[in-house]
C-alpha angles and dihedrals in degrees: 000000000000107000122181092133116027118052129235123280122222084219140009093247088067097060090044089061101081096185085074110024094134096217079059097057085053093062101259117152109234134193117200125188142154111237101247091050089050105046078038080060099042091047083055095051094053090043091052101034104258106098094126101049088050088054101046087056095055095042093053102037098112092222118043116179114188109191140200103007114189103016104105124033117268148223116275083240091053098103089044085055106043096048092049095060089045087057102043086052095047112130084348108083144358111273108187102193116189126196137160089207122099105250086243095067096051105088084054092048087053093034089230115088086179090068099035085053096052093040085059088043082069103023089058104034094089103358130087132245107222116193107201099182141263094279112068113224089251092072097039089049086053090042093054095045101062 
């Protein structure tokens, strides 16, 4: 949400397409991931040795974009993980997060309203909420189309 480097999208679908992101097309490195791949990688860095190089490179990638928060059920040390890359990223580098779930409903979706607390706290200190609407672009593009 924090955005120093990367502009606003009049839509989500626009930040998902990377031929024409346009922080990519500046020559920022980006690092795109759903939330379940990238707590899945991070599990799998602590299993083979290699959980603090993982997380260095998600913490220094200029661009993160975390999709699709909220939308498949998550580890019982989620809301740990997450909030640690947040925080390691805070004031540091640009973290896009995207979720079809309402923010109120995040500290029940991680099961820890304290971190989830303290990830907004961040997010949100210098980074934008934008609403785009009940309807994903997906369904207006079908609708228009027709």
């Amino acid at each position: 949400m924090r955005s120093s480097s990367a502009r606003a999208a009049p839509a989500r679908a626009t930040w998902l397409r990377p031929s024409d992101r346009p922080s990519i097309q500046q020559g920022y490195r980006v690092l795109y991931r759903e939330t379940h791949i990238l707590l899945e990688e991070l599990a799998e860095a602590l299993i083979d040795g290699t959980r603090k190089q993982y997380v260095e490179s998600v913490t220094t990638v200029p661009l993160l974009i975390i999709d699709d928060f909220g939308m498949r059920k998550l580890s019982q040390t989620a809301a740990e993980d997450l909030l640690e890359i947040i925080m390691r990223r805070y004031e540091r580098a640009s973290t896009l997060l995207t979720s079809n779930r309402p923010v109120e409903d995040w500290g029940k979706l991680l099961g820890d309203a304290a971190a989830v607390g303290a990830m907004l706290d961040r997010l949100l200190h210098h980074g934008h909420l934008l609403k785009c609407g009940p309807r994903s672009g997906r369904t207006k593009t079908a609708a228009a189309a027709e």
